[in-house]
C-alpha positions in Angstrom: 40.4 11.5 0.8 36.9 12.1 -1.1 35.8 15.4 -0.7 32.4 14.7 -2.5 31.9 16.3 -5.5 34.9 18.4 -5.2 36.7 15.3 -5.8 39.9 13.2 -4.0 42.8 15.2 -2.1 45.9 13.6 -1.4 49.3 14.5 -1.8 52.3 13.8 -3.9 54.8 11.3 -2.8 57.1 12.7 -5.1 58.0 14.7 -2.2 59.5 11.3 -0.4 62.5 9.0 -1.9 61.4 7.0 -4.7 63.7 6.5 -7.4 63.3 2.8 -7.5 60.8 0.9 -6.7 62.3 -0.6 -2.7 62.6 2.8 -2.1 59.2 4.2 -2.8 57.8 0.9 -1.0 59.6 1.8 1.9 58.3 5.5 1.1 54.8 4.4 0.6 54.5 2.1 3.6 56.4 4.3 6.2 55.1 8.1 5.1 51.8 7.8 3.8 49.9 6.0 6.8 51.5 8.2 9.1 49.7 11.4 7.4 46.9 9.5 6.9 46.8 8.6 10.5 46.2 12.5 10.9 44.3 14.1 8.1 42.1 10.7 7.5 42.1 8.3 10.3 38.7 6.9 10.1 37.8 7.1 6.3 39.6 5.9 2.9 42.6 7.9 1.9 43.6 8.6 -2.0 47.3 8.3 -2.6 49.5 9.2 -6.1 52.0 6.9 -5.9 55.3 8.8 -8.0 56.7 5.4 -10.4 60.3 5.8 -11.8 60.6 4.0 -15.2 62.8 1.9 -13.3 59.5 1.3 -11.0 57.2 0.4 -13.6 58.9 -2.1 -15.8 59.4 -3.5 -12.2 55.4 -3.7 -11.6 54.0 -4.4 -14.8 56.2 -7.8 -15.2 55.7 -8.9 -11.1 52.2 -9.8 -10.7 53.3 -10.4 -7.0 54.8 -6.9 -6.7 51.2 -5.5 -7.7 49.1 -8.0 -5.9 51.6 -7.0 -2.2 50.9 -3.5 -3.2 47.1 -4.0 -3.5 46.7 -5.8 -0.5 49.0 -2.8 1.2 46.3 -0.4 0.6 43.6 -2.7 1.0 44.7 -3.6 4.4 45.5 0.4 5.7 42.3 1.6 4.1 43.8 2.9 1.0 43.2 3.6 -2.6 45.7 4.8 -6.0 43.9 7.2 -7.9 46.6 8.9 -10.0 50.8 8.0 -10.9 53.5 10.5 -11.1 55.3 9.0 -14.0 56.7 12.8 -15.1 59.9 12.1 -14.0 61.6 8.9 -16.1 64.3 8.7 -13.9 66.2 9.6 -10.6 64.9 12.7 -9.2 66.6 12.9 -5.7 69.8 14.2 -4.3 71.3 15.2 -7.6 71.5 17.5 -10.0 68.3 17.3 -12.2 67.4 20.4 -14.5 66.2 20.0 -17.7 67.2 16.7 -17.7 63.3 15.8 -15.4 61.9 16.3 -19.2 63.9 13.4 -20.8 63.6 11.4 -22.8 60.4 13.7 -24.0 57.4 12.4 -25.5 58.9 12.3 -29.2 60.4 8.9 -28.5 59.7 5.4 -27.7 61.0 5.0 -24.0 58.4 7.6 -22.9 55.6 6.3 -25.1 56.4 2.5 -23.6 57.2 3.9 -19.8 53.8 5.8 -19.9 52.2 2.2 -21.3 53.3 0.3 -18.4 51.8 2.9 -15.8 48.5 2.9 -17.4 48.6 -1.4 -17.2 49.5 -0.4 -13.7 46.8 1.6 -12.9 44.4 -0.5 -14.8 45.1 -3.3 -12.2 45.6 -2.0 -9.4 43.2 1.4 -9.0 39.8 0.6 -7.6 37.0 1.0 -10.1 35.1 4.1 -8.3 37.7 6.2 -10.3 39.0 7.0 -13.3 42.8 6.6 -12.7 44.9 9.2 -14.0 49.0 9.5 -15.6 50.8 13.1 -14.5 52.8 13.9 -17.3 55.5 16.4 -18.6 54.8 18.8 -20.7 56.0 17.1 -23.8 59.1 18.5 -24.0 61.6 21.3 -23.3 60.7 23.7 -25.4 64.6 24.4 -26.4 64.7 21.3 -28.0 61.4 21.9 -30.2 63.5 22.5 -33.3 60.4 22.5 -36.0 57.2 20.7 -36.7 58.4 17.1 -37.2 59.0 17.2 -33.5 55.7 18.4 -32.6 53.9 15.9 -35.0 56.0 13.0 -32.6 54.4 14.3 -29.6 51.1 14.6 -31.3 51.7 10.7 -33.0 52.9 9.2 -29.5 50.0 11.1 -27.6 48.0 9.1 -30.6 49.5 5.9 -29.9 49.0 6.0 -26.1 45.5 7.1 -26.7 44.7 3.5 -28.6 46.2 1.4 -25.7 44.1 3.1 -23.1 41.3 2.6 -24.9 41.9 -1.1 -25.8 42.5 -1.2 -21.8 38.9 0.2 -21.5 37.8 -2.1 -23.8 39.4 -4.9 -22.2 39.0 -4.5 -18.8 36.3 -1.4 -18.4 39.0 0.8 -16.5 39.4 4.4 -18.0 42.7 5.6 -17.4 43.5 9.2 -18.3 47.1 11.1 -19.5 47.5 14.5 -17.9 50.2 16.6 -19.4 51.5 18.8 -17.5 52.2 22.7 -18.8 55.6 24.2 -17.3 57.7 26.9 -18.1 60.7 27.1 -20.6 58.7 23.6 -21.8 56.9 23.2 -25.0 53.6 23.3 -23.7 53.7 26.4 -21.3 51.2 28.7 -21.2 47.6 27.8 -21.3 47.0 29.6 -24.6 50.1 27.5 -25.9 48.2 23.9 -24.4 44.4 24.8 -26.1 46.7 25.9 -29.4 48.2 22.6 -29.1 45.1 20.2 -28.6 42.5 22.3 -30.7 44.8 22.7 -33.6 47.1 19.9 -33.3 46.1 16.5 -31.4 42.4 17.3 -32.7 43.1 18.7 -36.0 40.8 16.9 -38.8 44.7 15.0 -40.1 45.4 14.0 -36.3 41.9 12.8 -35.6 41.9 11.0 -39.3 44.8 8.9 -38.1 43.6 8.2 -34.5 40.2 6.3 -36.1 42.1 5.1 -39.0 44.4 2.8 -36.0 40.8 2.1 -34.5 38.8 1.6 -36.9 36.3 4.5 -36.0 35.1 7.6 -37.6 37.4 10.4 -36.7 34.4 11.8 -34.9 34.6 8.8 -32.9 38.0 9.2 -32.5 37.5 12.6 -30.4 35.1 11.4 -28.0 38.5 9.1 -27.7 40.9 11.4 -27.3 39.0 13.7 -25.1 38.2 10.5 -23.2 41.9 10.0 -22.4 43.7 12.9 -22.6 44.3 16.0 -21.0 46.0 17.9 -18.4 47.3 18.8 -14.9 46.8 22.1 -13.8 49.5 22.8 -11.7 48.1 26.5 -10.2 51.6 27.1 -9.1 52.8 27.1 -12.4 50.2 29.3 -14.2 50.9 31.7 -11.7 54.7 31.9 -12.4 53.2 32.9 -16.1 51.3 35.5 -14.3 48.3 34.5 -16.2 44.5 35.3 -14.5 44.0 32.0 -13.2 40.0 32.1 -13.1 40.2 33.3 -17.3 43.2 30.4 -17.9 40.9 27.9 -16.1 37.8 29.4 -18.0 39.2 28.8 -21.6 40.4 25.2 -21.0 36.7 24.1 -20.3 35.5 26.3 -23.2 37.8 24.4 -25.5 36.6 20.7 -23.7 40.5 20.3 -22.6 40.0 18.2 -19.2 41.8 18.8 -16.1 41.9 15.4 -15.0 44.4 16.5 -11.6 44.1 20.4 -10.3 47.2 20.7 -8.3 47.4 22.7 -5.2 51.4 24.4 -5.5 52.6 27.5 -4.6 55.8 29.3 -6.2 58.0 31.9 -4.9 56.3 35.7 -5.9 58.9 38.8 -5.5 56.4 41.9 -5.6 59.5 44.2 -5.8 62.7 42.8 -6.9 65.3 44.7 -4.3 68.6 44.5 -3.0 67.5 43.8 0.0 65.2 40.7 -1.9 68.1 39.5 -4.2 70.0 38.7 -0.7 67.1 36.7 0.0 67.0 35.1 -2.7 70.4 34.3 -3.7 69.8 31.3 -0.8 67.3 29.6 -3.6 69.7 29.9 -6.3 72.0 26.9 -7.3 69.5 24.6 -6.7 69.3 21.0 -8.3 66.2 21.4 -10.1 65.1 24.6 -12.2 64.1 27.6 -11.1 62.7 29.3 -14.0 62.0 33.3 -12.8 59.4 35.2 -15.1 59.8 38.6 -15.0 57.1 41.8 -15.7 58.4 44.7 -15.9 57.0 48.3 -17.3 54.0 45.5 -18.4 56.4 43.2 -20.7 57.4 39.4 -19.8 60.8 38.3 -19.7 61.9 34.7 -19.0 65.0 33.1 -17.6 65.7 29.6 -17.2 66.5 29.9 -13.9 66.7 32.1 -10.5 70.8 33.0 -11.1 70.6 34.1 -14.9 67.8 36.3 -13.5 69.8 37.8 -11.0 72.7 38.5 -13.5 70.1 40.6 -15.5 69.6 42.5 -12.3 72.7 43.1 -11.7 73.5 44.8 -15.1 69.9 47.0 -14.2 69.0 46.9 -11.2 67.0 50.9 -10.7 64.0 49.9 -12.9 61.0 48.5 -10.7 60.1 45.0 -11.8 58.2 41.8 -10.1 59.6 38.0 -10.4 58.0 34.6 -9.7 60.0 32.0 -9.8 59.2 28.1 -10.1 60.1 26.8 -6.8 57.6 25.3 -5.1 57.1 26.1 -1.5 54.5 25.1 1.3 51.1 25.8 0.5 50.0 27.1 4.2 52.8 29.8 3.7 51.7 33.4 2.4 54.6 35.0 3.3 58.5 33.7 3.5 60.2 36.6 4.6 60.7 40.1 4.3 60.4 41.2 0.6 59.2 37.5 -0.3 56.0 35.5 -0.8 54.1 33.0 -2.0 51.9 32.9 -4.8 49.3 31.0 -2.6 46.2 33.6 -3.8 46.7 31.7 -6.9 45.3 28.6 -5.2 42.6 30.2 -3.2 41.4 31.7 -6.6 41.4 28.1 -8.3 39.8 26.1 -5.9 36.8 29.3 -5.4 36.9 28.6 -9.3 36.6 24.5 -8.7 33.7 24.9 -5.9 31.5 27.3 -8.3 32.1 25.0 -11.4 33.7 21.4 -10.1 36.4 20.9 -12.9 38.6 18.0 -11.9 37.7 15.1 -9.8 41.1 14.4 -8.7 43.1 17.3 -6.6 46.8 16.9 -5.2 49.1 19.2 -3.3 52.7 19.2 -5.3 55.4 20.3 -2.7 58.3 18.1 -3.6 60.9 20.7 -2.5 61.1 19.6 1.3 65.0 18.4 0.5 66.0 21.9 -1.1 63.6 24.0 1.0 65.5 26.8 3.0 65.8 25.7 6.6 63.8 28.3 8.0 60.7 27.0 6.1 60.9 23.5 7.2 57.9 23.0 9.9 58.9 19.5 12.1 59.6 16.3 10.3 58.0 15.4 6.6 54.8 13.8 7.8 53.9 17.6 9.9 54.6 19.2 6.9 52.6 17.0 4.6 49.5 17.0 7.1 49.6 21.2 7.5 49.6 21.1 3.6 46.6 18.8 3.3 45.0 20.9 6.2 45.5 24.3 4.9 43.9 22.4 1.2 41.0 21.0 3.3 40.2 24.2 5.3 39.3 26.0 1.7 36.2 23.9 1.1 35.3 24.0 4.7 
């Protein structure tokens, strides 16, 4: 939904089955109207549509596929604005983990996967936006093993950066890339992300190559790249890194990094890491996807991969006081889930009191994809209640 100049809300159907493309149709077309039936009834409703791999090569080769999508949204008053394509693969009802990185962005199936979502979007987005690709974070940042694999990411970002600027000369659609930093992944931490694009994707050698393929001056290739890429700023995550999310906002527009998709998540915070909370909490371990748990304690950072190897540190210590937030997302309406547990939902209201003073991203979405995993307590009616409280709570703040 348009929110004027603070942008388009919607939510990610990455919360819904979608791993190929009959199943996010049936996903799109029985979900989304129903929540926008709610939140939107009378006025056009934005939707990020999450594209498998498997999806996309679909799409890009069926002009028939694309034009029955088109005509969808047409007909129930709808518009795309933005494409999961983070996840390259299945996602749902199976173990995941680090694997939701592959294959990274060193290689050629992300490069051509990402390709196809941006001829995609180029076709099927309406032309009052700027249509934008979530991304991962490059890659997990265990398998970083030296500089030749940073220089791929850098080179493949470079490559992608070309074709969606011969789309913009082609057709007059700008379509954007938004990485996406993550913990445990390459690009983490927002001092990591402006390290990488000030120093590496813009460096005078990266920005050389980039109008050498164009034939452009490399100051010409900039305005390119800044044209193209940036990030998502997934709050949720930020605030796992306990970073001040008003300064890690601040220094990504004083180093002209875009935020082309501010996403509204909210991650598990432990203010006192107890007994009485690991009991809690040992219902969130064993999960399929990652939990990674980032922990302060007597003012250092500690990181574990996920929610169980943090409790097995505990257990070997557990008398020294220490806080945890852990990389599960939860509902963004909830401040609280339980005794000695809550939500690192201040993060949000913190961003978005950011976003209204200084409008940084024309494109928000709310990222709660855990509804399958969630503990039962915390499920509120069916999906479509859930969704529409999420996009309420998210409206309510610009109220």
């Amino acid at each position: 939904m348009d929110l004027g100049k603070y942008g388009h809300l919607t939510y990610s159907t990455l919360v819904h089955p979608g791993d190929t493309w009959p199943e996010m149709w049936e996903s799109l077309t029985n979900y989304v109207p129903r929540v926008k039936a709610r939140v939107c009834p009378d006025k056009p409703f934005g939707v990020s549509l999450r594209l498998s791999n498997a999806s996309a090569a679909l799409l890009v080769d069926s002009p028939s596929e694309r034009a029955k999508l088109k005509q969808f949204l047409a007909d129930n008053n709808m518009y795309l604005y933005t494409v999961n394509a983070f996840v390259f693969g299945p996602f749902k009802n199976q173990l995941v983990k680090e694997k939701v990185y592959e294959p990274d962005w060193r290689g050629e199936e992300r490069t051509r996967y990402t390709m196809n979502v941006a001829d995609i979007l180029a076709d099927v987005a309406p032309d009052f936006v700027n249509p934008s690709i979530q991304s991962p974070p490059l890659g997990f940042k265990p398998r970083v093993t030296g500089p030749e694999v940073v220089e791929a990411y850098a080179a493949n970002l470079r490559r992608l950066a070309v074709h969606l600027h011969k789309i913009r000369e082609r057709t007059g659609r700008t379509v954007t890339l938004a990485v996406e930093p993550e913990p445990y992944c390459f690009l983490e931490t927002t001092e990591e992300t402006v390290h990488f694009f000030t120093k590496v994707l813009r460096s005078e050698q990266s920005l050389a190559a980039l109008g050498k393929e164009l034939g452009m001056s490399a100051e010409d290739a900039r305005v390119v790249l800044r044209r193209h890429i940036g990030t998502v700023y997934d709050i949720c995550h930020q605030a796992v890194e306990f970073e001040d999310i008003s300064k890690s906002l601040q220094s990504l527009v004083d180093n002209d990094i875009p935020v082309f998709k501010l996403q509204e998540a909210a991650a598990v915070q432990v203010p006192a890491v107890t007994p009485a909370a690991i009991e809690e909490l040992r219902k969130w371990a064993e999960t399929v996807y990652l939990t990674q748990t980032i922990e302060k304690m007597d003012g250092k950072i500690s990181r574990f991969l996920n929610l169980e190897d943090a409790i097995a540190a505990w257990e070997k210590d557990p008398n020294r006081s220490r806080e945890w937030r852990i990389h599960f997302h939860v509902p963004v309406f909830l401040e609280k889930l339980g005794e000695n547990m809550r939500t690192t939902r201040f993060a949000i209201a913190e961003a978005l009191a950011f976003h209204k003073a200084n409008p940084l991203s024309a494109q928000l979405e709310i990222e709660t994809y855990t509804w399958d995993v969630l503990p039962q307590h915390l499920k509120t009616g069916d999906i479509v209640d859930y969704v529409t409280m999420e996009l309420e709570w998210v409206k309510s703040q610009f109220a």
